[in-house]
PADREN-863489 format. One record per residue (C-alpha): residue in three letters; x, z, y; residue number from 1. Coordinates in nm, 3 decimals, m for minus. Each point is the difference from the previous one (the first is absolute). Layout:
N
 resn       x       z       y resi
  ALA       X       Z       Y  NUM
...
This chain:
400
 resn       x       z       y resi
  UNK m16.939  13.283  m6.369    1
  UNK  m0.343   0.133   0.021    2
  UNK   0.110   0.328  m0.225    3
  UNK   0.254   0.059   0.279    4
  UNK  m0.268  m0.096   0.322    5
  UNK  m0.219   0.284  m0.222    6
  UNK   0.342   0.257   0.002    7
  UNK   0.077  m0.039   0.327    8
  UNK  m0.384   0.049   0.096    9
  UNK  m0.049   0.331  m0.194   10
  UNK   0.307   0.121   0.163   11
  UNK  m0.064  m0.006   0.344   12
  UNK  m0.347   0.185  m0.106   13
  UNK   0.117   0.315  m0.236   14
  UNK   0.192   0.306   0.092   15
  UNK   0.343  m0.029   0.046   16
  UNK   0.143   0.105  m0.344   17
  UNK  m0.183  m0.220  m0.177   18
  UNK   0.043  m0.267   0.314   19
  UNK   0.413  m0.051  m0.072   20
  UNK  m0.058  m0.078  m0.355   21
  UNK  m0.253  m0.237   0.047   22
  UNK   0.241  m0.159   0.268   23
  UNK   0.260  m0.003  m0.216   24
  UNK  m0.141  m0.153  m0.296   25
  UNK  m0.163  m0.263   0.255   26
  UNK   0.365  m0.086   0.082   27
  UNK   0.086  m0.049  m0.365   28
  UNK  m0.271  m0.276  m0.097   29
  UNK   0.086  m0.126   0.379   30
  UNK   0.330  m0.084  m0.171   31
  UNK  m0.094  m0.086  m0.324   32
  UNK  m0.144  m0.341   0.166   33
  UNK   0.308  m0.154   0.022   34
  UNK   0.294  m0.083  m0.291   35
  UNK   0.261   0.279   0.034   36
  UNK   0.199   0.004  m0.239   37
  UNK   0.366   0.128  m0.132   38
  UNK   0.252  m0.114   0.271   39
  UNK   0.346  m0.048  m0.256   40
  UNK   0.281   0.194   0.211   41
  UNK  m0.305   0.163   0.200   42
  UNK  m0.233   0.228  m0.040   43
  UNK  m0.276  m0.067  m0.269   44
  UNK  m0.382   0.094   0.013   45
  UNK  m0.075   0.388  m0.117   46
  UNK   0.395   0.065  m0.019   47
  UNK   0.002   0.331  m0.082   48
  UNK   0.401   0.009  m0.072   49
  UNK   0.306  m0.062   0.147   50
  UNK   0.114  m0.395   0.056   51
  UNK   0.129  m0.127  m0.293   52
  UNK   0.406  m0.014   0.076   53
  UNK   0.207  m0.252   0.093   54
  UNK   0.339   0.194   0.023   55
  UNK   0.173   0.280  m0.194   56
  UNK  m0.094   0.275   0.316   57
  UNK  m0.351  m0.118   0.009   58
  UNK   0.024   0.079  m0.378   59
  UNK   0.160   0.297   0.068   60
  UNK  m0.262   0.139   0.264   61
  UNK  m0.303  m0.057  m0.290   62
  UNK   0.194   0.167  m0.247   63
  UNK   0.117   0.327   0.198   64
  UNK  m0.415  m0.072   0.128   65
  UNK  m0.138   0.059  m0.325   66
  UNK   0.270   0.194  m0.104   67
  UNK  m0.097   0.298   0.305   68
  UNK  m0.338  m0.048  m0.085   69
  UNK   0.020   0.102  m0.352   70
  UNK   0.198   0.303   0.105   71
  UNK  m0.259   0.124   0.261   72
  UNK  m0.281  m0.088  m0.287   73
  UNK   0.176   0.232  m0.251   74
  UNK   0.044   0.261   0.273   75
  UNK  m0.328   0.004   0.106   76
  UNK  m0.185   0.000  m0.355   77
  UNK   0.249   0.296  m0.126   78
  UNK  m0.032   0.216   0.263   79
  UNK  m0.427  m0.045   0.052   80
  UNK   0.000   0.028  m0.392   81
  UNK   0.174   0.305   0.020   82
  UNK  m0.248   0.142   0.268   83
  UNK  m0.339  m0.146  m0.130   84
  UNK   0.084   0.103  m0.383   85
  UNK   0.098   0.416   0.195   86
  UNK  m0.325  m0.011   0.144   87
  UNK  m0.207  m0.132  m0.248   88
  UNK   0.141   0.238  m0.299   89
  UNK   0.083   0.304   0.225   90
  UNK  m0.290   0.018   0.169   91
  UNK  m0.190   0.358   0.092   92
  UNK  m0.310  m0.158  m0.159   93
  UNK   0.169   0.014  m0.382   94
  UNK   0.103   0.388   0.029   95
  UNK   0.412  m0.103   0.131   96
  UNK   0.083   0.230   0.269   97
  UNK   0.285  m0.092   0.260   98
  UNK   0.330   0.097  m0.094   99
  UNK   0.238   0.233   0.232  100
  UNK   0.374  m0.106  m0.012  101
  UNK   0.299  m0.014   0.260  102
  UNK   0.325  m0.228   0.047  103
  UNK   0.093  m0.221  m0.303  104
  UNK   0.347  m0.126   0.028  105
  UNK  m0.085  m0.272  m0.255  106
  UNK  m0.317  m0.124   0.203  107
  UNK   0.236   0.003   0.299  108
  UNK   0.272  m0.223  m0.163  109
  UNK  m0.242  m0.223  m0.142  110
  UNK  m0.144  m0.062   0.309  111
  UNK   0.350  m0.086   0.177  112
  UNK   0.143  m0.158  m0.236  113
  UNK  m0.277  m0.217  m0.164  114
  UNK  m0.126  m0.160   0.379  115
  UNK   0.383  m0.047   0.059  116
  UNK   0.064  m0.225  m0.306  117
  UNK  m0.288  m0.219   0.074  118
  UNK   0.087  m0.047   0.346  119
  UNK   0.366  m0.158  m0.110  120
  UNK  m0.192  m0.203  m0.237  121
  UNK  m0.209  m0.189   0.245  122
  UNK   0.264   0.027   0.293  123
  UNK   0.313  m0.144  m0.254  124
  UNK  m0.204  m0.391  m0.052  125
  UNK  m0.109   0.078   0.349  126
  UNK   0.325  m0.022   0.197  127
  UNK   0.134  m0.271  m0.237  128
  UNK  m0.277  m0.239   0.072  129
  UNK   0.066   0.085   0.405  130
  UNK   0.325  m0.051  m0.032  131
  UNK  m0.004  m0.309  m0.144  132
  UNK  m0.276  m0.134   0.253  133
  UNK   0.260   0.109   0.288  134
  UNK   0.298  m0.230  m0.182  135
  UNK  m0.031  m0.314   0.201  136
  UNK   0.438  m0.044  m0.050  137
  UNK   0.105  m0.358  m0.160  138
  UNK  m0.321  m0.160   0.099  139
  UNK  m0.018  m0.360  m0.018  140
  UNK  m0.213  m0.098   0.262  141
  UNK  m0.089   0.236   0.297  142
  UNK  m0.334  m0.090   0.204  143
  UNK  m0.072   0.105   0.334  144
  UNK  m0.366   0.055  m0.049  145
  UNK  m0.100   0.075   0.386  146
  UNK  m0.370   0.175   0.024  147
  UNK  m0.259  m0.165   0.343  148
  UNK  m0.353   0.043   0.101  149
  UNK  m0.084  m0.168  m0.255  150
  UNK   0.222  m0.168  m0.193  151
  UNK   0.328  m0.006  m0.165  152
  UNK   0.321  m0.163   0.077  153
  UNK   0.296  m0.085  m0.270  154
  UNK   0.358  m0.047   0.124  155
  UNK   0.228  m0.119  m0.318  156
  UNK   0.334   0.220   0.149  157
  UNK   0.223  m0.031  m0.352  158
  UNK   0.025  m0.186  m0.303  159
  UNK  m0.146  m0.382  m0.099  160
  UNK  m0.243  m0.100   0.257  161
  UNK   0.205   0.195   0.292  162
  UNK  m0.164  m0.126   0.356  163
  UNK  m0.326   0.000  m0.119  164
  UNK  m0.294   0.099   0.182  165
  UNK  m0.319  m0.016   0.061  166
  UNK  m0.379   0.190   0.075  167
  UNK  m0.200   0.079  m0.281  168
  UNK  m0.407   0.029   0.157  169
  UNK  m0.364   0.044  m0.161  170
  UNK  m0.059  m0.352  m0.070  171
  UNK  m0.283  m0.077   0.268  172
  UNK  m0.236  m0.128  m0.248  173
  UNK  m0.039   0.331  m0.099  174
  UNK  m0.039   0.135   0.334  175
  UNK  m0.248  m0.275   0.067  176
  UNK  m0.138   0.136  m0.326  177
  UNK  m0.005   0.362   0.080  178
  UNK  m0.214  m0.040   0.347  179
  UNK  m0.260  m0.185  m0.182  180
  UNK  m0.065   0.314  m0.213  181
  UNK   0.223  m0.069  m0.273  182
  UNK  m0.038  m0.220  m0.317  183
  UNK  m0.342  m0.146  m0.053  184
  UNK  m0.201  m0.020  m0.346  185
  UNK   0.196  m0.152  m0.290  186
  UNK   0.362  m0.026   0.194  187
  UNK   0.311   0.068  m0.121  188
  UNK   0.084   0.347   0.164  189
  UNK   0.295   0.080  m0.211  190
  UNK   0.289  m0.032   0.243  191
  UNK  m0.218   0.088   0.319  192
  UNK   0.206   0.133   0.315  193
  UNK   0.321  m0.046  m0.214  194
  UNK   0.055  m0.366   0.041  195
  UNK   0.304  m0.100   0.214  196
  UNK   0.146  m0.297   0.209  197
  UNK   0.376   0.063  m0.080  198
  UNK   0.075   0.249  m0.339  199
  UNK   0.322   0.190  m0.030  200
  UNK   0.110  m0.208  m0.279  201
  UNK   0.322   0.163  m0.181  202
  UNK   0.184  m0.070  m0.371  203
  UNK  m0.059   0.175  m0.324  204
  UNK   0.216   0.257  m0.118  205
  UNK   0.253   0.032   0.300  206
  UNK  m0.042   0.339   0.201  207
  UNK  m0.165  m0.092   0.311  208
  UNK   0.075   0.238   0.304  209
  UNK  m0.300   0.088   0.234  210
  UNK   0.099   0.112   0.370  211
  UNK  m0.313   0.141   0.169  212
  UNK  m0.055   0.050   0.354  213
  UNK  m0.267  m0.125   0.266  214
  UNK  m0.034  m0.114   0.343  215
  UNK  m0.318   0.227   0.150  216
  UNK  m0.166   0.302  m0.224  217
  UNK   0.081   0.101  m0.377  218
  UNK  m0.071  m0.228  m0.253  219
  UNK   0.060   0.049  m0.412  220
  UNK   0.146  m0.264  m0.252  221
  UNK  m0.194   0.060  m0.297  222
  UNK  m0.028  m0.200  m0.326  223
  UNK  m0.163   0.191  m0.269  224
  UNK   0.172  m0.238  m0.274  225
  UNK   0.338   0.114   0.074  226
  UNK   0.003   0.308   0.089  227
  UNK   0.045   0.014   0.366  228
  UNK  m0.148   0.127   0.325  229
  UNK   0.270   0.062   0.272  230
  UNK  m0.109   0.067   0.376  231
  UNK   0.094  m0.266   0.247  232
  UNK   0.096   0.255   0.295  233
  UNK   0.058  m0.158   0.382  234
  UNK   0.315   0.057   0.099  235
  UNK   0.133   0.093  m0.352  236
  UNK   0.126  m0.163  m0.286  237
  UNK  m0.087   0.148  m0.365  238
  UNK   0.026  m0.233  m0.327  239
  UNK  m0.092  m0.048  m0.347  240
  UNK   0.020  m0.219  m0.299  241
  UNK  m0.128  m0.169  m0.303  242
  UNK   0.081  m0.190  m0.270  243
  UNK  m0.259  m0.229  m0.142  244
  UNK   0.013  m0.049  m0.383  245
  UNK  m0.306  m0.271  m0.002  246
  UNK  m0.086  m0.306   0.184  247
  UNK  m0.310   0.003   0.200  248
  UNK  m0.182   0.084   0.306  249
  UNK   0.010   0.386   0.107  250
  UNK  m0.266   0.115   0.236  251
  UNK   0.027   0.309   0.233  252
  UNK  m0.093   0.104   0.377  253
  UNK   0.120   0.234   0.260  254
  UNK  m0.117   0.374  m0.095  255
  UNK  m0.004   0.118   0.341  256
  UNK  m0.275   0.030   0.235  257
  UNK   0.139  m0.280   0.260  258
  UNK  m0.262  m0.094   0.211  259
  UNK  m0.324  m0.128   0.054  260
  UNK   0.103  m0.355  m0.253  261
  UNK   0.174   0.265  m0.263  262
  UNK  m0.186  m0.165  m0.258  263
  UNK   0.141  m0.365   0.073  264
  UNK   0.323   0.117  m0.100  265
  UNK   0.061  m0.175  m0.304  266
  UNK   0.373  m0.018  m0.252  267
  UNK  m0.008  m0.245  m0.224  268
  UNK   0.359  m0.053  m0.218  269
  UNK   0.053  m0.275  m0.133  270
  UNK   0.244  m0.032  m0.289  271
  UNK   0.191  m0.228  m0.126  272
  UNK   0.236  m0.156  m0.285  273
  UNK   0.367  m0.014   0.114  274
  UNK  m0.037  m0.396  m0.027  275
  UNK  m0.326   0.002   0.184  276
  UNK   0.108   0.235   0.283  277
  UNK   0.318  m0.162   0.083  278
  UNK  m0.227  m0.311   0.072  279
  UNK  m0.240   0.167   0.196  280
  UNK   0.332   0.155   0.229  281
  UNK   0.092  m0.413   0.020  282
  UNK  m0.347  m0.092   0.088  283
  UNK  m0.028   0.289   0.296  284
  UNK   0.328  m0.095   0.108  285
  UNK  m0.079  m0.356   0.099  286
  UNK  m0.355   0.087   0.105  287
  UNK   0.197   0.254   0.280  288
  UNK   0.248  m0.254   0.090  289
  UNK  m0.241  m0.212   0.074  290
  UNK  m0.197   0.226   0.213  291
  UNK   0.308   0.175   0.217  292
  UNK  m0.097  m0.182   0.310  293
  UNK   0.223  m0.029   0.311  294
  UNK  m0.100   0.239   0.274  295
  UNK   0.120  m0.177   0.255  296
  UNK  m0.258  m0.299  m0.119  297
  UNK  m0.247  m0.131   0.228  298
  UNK  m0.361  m0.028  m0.154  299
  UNK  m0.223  m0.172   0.077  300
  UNK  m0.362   0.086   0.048  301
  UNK  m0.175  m0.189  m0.305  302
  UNK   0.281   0.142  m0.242  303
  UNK  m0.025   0.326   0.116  304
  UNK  m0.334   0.018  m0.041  305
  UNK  m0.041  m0.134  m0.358  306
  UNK   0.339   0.272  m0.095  307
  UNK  m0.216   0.236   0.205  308
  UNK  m0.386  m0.059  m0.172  309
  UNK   0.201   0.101  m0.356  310
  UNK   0.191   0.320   0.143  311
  UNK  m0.385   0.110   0.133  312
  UNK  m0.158  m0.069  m0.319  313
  UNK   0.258   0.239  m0.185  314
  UNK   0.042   0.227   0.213  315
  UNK  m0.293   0.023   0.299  316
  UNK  m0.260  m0.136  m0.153  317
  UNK  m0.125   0.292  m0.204  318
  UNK  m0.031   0.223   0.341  319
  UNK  m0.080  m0.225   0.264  320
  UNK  m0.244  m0.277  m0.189  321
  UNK   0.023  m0.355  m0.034  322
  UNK  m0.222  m0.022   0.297  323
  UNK   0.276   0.231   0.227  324
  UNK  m0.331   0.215   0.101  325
  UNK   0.189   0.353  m0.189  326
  UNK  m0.256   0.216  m0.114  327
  UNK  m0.069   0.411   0.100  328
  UNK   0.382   0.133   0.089  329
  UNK   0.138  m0.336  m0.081  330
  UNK   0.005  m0.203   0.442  331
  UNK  m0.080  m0.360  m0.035  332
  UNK   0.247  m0.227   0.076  333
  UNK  m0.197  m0.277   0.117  334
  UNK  m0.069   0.075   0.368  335
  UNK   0.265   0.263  m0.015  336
  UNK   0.174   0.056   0.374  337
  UNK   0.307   0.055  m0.176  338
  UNK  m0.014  m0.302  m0.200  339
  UNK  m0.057  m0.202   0.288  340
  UNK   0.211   0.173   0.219  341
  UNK   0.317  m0.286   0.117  342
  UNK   0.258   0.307  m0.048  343
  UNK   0.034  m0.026  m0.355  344
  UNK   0.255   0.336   0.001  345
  UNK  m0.321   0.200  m0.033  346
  UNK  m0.160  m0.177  m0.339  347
  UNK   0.349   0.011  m0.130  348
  UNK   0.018   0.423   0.096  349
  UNK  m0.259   0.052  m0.232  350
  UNK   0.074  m0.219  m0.300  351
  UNK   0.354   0.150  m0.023  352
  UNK  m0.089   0.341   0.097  353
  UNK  m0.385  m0.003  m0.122  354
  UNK  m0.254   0.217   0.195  355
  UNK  m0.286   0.196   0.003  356
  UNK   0.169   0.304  m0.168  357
  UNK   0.115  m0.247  m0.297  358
  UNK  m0.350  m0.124  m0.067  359
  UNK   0.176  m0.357   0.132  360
  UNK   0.291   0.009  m0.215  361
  UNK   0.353  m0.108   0.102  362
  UNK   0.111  m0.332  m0.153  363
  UNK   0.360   0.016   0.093  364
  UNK   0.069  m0.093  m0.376  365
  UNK  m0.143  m0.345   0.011  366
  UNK   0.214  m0.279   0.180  367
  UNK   0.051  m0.112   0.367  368
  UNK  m0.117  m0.308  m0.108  369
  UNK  m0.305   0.119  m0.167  370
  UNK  m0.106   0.258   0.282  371
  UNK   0.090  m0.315   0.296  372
  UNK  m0.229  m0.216  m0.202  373
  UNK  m0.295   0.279  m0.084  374
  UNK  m0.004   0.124   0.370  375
  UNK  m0.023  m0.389   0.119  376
  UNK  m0.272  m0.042  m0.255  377
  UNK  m0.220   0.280   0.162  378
  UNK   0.055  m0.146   0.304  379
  UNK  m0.093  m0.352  m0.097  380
  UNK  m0.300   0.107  m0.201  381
  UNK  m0.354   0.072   0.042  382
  UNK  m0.115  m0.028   0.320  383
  UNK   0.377   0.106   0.124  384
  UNK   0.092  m0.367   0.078  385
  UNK   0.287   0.155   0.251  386
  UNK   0.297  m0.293  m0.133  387
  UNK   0.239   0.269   0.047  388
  UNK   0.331  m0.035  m0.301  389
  UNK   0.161   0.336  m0.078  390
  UNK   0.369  m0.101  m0.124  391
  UNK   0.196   0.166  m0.249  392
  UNK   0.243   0.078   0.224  393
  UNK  m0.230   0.239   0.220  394
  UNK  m0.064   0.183  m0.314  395
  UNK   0.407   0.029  m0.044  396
  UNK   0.012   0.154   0.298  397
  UNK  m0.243   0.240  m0.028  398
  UNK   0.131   0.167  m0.249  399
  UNK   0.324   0.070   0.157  400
């Protein structure tokens, strides 16, 4: 730690130049002080190359990569060969003297005809591999996968686990983690900001269908292991697909620039044996039975508030504090007049519509149950002691 005080020192004192390398290299023993290393179905330290492939168009992408690359090489070396070896021989200096010709109808074919041929040879694998990334047909699970500042949410719509759905968020640990500065000396740092509460779990070998779209600005489904990145567009629907020839977990995040959280964007796929996955579908079947709750129910305070304390902790927490104080942007929602305000329509505006230009999110995805019994929590917390319920039902309403 010392060599990197030492970096960091020099570089605020030398000319610029010399400055950003000093920075930089004072940002690579900052990192070396905790244990990074190779995340399996995520990216590994120093990865210089493509993911290594889960599915036959992840394959195919490396191949036509490499492929492209040695055709450009070839190019390149032929044609600055040819020029550096004129100059060098034919130069003034050695008594050559430059020669004085006109139209060559060879020189002109060559120059059509060769160009021409390699352009079908890189377009031909080209358009195949597209192709077959477009060919979501006689899929046998399609996934709603539903892009949100900042998080993702998975609707099952077709095949074994139909009904399905849930949010997939930065697990707050790793938010927690994050605002402290990151990991510390000697911590694991190898899944860091990719860690999730809820995976998108899915089967091996069965064609899984992704439908993209998003709720407020553009996000991306990316996951370098198989191959895709398809924009989640408001308003539209696009899709994609894989099919995963390995169990595992699969790591990716959203590629597009989606706000001021971007980076707590997380994917994380997990996959599964047929066996296994047909037991987790059981398992998250039961688990949402027994959470459908009746929205005509009647709550009262001390349950709501204990439902309510875990929906802030997953989903508040992170912005507003354990304290409720906010921080910067973020409004504190101890003390807050809207909080403690006895018309609860106005708390409930902003948590299905968000605010603030979408720096409050909207949380129309998560229950009425869960918003009645987060919005009665922030009421009953803190110094808000107001004893004021908010019932399912209101948020029902509201939404009509």
């Amino acid at each position: 730690m010392n060599v990197c005080k030492t970096l960091c020192y020099l570089a605020r004192t030398l000319p610029l130049r010399a400055a950003n390398l000093l920075a930089f290299l004072a940002a690579w023993f900052g990192t070396a002080a905790y244990a990074v290393n190779d995340l399996p179905g995520g990216p590994g330290v120093r990865q210089y190359n493509l993911h290594p492939a889960v599915t036959k168009v992840a394959e195919d992408q490396a191949w036509l990569h490499w492929f492209m690359l040695a055709i450009c090489l070839t190019i390149f070396v032929a044609v600055f060969g040819v020029m550096f070896y004129s100059i060098l021989k034919h130069r003034k200096s050695v008594g050559h003297k430059s020669a004085n010709f006109h139209e060559s109808a060879a020189v002109e074919i060559a120059w059509t005809v060769v160009p021409f041929l390699i352009v079908i040879a890189m377009a031909l694998p080209a358009t195949k591999a597209v192709v077959s990334e477009k060919d979501t047909t006689n899929s046998d699970l399609t996934i709603k996968a539903t892009g949100m500042q900042w998080k993702w949410g998975y609707d099952y719509i077709k095949g074994e686990g139909e009904g399905i759905a849930m949010l997939s968020t930065l697990d707050n640990a790793q938010r927690v983690l994050s605002s402290a500065g990151g990991p510390k000396a000697g911590e694991s740092a190898d899944d860091y900001l990719l860690k999730v509460d809820q995976p998108l779990v899915v089967p091996v070998n069965k064609k899984i269908r992704v439908i993209t779209t998003a709720n407020d600005v553009i996000h991306a489904f990316m996951v370098p292991a198989f191959g895709i990145n398809q924009d989640a567009i408001p308003g539209f629907v696009r899709d994609t697909w894989f099919r995963a020839e390995k169990v595992g977990d699969f790591y990716g995040q959203c590629s597009k620039l989606c706000g001021k959280e971007h980076s707590y964007m997380p994917i994380h796929v997990k996959v599964l044996s047929a066996q296994d996955y047909s037991a987790w579908v059981a398992g998250k079947n039961k688990e949402m039975s027994a959470k459908a709750d009746d929205p005509s129910k009647v709550w009262v305070l001390a349950d709501l508030k204990t439902r309510g304390e875990k929906v802030y902790a997953a989903n508040c927490q992170a912005c507003h504090q354990v304290t409720g104080k906010g921080g910067g942007a973020i409004k504190a929602l101890d003390g807050s007049a809207v909080v403690l305000d006895s018309d609860h329509a106005k708390q409930i505006a902003i948590l299905l519509n968000g605010a603030n230009n979408g720096a409050m999110p909207a949380w129309k995805s998560l229950s009425d149950t869960d918003l009645a019994a987060v919005i009665s929590y922030t009421k009953n917390n803190w110094s808000n002691q107001t004893g004021q319920t908010v019932q399912p039902a209101e948020l029902l309403a509201a939404r009509k």
